[in-house]
N, C-alpha and C positions, 0 to 999 in steps of 0.2 A: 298199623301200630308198630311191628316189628321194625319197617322201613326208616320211621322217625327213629324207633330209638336209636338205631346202627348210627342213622346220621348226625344225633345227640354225642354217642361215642366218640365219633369220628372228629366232632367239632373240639367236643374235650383233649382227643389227644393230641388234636392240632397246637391246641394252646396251650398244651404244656409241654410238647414238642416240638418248639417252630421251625418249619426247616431253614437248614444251613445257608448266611447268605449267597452268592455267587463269588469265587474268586475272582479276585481284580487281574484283569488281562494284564499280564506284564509284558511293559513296552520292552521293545527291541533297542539295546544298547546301538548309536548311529558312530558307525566306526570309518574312519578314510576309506575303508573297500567298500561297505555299505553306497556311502558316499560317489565313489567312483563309479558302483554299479548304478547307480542311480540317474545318470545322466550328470554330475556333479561337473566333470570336468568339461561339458561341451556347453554348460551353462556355462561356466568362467571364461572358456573360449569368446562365445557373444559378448558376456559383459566387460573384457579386458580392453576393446578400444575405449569405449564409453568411460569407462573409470581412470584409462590414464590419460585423457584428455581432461576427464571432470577436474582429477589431480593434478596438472600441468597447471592447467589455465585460470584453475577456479580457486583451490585449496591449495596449491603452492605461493600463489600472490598471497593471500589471508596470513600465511605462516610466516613468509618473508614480512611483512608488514607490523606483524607481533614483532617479530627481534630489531626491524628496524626504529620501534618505538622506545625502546630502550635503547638505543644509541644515539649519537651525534653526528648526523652525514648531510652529504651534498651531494653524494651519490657520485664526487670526484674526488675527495681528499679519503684517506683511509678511514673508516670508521671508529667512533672511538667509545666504549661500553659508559655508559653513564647511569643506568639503573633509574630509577625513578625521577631521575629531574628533568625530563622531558614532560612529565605529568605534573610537576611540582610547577614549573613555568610555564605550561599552559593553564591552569585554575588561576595561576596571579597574573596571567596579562588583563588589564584593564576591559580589552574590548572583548574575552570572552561574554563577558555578561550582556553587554548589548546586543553580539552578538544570537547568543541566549533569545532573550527579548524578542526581538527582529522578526527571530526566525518563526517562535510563536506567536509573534501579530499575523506573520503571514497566514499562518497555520491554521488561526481563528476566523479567516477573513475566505481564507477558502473555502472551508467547511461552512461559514456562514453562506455563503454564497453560492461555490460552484458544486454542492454535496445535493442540496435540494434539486439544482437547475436541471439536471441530468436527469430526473426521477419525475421532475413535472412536464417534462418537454417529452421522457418516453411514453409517459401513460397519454399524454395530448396526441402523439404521434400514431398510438397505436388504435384510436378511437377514427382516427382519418380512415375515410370507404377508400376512396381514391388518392392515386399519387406516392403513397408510402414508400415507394422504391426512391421517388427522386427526392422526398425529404428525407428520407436516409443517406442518400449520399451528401445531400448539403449539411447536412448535422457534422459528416462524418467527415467534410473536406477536410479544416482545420487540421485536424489529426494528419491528412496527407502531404500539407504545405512543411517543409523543413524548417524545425524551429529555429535559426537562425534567421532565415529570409521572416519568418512570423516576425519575430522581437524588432528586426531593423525597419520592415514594414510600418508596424505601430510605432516605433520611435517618429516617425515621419508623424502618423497622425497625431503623437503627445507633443507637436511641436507647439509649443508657452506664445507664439505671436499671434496676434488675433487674425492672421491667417491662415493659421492652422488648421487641418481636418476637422478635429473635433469643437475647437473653438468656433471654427464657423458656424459649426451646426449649431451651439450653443448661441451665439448670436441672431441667430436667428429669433429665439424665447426671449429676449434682452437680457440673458447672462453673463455678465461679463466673462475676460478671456483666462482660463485657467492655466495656474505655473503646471502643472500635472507633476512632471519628473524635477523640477526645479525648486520644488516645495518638501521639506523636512513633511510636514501635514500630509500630503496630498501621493507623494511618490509611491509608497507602500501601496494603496489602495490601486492608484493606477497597474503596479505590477499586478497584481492580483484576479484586474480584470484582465488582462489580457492571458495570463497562464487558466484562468477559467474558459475562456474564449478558445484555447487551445487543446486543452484537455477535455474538453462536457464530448465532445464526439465517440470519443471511444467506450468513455460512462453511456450514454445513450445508445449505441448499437447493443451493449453487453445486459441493458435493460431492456429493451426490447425483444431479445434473445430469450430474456427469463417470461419476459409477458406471455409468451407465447405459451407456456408452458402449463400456466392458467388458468384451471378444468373451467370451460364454459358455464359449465353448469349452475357452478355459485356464480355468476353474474344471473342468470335464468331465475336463481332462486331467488337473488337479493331483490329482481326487480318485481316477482311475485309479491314480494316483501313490501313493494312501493320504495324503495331504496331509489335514488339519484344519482348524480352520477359522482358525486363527493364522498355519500355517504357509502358507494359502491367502492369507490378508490380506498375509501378510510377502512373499509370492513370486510373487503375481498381483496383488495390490489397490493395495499401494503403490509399484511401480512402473510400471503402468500411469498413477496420478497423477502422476508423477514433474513433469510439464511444469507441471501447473496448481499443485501444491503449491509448486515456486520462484516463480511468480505470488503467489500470497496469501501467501506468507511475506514478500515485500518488500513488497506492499500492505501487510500487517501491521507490518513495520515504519515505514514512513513513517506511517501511522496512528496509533500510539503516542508517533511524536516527534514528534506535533502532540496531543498530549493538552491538552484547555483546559474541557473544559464540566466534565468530573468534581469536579476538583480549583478552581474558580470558585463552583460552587453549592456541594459539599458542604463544602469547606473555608476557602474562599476561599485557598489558600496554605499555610496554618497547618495543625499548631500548632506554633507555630517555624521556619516555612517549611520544613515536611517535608514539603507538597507543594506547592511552589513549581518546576513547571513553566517550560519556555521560554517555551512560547504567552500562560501567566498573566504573567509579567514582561515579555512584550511590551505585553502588555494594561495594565501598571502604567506603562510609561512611556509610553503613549498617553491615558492616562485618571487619570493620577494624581493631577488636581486639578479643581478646578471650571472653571478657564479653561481646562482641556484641558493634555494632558503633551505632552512634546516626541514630534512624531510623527517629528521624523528620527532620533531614535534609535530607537524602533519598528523605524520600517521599515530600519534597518542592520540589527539584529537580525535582522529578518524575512527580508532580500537574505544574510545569512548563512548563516542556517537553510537555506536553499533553495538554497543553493551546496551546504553540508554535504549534503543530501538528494540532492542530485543525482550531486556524487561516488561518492557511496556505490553507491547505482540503478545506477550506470553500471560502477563496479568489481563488484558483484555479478551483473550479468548476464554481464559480461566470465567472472568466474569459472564460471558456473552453466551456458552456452550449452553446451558440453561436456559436461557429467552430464545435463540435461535431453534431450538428442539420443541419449546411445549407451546 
C-alpha cells in the first residue's frame, strides 16, 4: 500500500512538474576555415576541371546564344542590338506555324507508333529461353549504323518507281506503287517509320535492362493466380515499369521536337513544306544564304524551343511524380 501511494505521489508531481524539454543542439556556424578544414579546398581542386569545361563548352554556348538573340548577325558583319525584334519576326513568319504543326504530326506519329514498339518487342524478347543475346544485337544494330548512311539507305528504298524496294514488295500483295517521299500525304509518315526503325534499339536494350529487375516472384504469384501471359504483362510487367516508362516517354518527346536529320536529307522540308520541322527552319534562317542567315533569329527560335521544352519537362513530371511513386 505504502509502495502505490509514493508511486501515486510521484505520478502527481510528475504532472505538474514536467521536466524541462532538451535544449536544441546548436549548430556550428560553417566559416571559410571550417570549410577549409574540411577538405573544402581539395573538393574544389577535383571538381574545378569538370566545371570549367562544363562552363566552356556547355554553359558559355547557352549564354552566348541568349545575347546573340537579341541582336542582328551573320557572325561576319558587326553585330547590331535590336532587342526583341528577332522574336517579334519570328512569331510573324508565316511558316513558323507549319512548322509548329509538322513537327507535332511527327511527334504524334512516333509516340503512336515507335513508344509502344520498344515495350512489346522487349517483354516478347525477354520471354525467349534461347538466343536472347543474338536478338539483342539485332534489335540493337540500327542504333549502330550512322544515321546518315540509315536515311540515304532508306531513301533508296522510298524510291516512288515501281521498282523500288518497298514498292516491289508491295507488288507483290497487288498494291500499287507508292509516291512515299513525293507525297504531301504519305512523306511525314514515311519519315516516321524510318526514325522508329532507327531509334526502337536503344528503347529496347534499356527495357530489357529494366525487366531484369522484375522480382520473379510476382510472375510465380500471378501464375498461381491462373494469370497469362497478357494479363501477366498487364498486372506485373507494366507496372513494375511504370517509373522508367514516364522517363522515355518525355525523353521521347523532347526527341521528336528536335527532329532535324530525317526531314533535311530525306526531304529537305518539302514537298510543300509537309515536312518542314522547327529544327529545319531554324536551320533555314541560320544558313539561308551564302553569306550566312541571320543567326539571331535562329537562336530566338532556338531560346524559345527550349523554354517551350522546358515548360513542358517540368509540368510533366510535376503531373507524373505521383503515378510513377504509388
Amino acid at each position: 500500500m505504502t509502495l502505490t501511494r509514493e508511486a501515486d505521489v510521484s505520478a502527481d508531481a510528475a504532472a505538474e512538474h514536467p521536466p524541462a524539454p532538451p535544449h536544441p543542439t546548436r549548430r556550428r556556424r560553417r566559416t571559410p576555415a571550417t570549410w577549409i578544414r574540411g577538405g573544402g579546398l581539395w573538393n574544389l581542386a577535383f571538381l574545378a576541371p569538370m566545371l570549367i569545361v562544363f562552363g566552356v563548352f556547355s554553359w558559355g554556348p547557352i549564354a552566348q546564344a541568349v545575347v546573340m538573340s537579341f541582336q542582328k548577325t551573320n557572325l561576319i558583319t558587326t553585330p547590331v542590338w535590336v532587342g526583341l525584334d528577332n522574336f517579334a519576326r519570328v512569331l510573324s513568319d508565316p511558316n513558323l506555324g507549319t512548322a509548329v504543326l509538322n513537327t507535332a504530326y511527327f511527334a504524334a506519329l512516333a509516340l503512336l507508333f515507335g513508344f509502344p514498339l520498344p515495350i512489346i518487342m522487349a517483354v516478347l524478347m525477354s520471354e525467349v529461353r534461347r538466343g536472347k543475346g543474338l536478338y539483342s544485337a539485332l534489335a540493337y544494330l540500327p542504333v549502330v549504323v550512322p544515321p546518315v548512311v540509315a536515311v540515304l539507305l532508306w531513301k533508296v528504298f522510298y524510291n516512288a518507281s515501281p521498282d523500288g524496294v518497298f514498292n516491289t514488295i508491295l507488288g507483290f500483295f497487288g498494291i500499287p506503287p507508292q509516291p512515299w517521299l513525293q507525297s504531301s500525304a504519305t512523306a511525314m509518315p514515311s519519315l516516321v517509320i524510318e526514325a522508329t526503325w532507327a531509334a526502337a534499339g536503344g528503347s529496347i536494350i534499356i527495357y530489357l535492362a529494366a525487366l531484369i529487375a522484375v522480382p520473379p516472384e510476382l510472375y510465380d504469384a500471378a501464375e498461381v493466380d491462373g494469370a497469362g501471359i497478357w494479363r501477366k504483362i498487364w498486372h506485373v510487367t507494366l507496372p513494375q515499369l511504370r517509373g522508367i516508362l514516364f522517363i522515355m516517354l518525355i525523353l521521347q518527346v523532347i526527341g521528336t521536337a528536335q527532329v532535324f536529320l530525317e526531314p533535311y536529307l530525306f526531304t529537305g522540308g518539302g514537298p510543300n513544306n509537309a515536312t518542314l520541322t522547327v529544327l529545319l527552319l531554324i536551320y533555314r534562317y541560320a544558313f539561308q544564304n551564302s553569306l550566312g542567315g541571320d543567326y539571331g533569329e535562329a537562336t530566338a527560335l532556338s531560346l524559345m524551343l527550349a523554354i517551350f521544352l522546358g515548360i513542358l519537362s517540368w509540368v510533366y513530371f510535376k503531373l507524373t511524380d505521383r503515378w510513377s511513386t504509388n
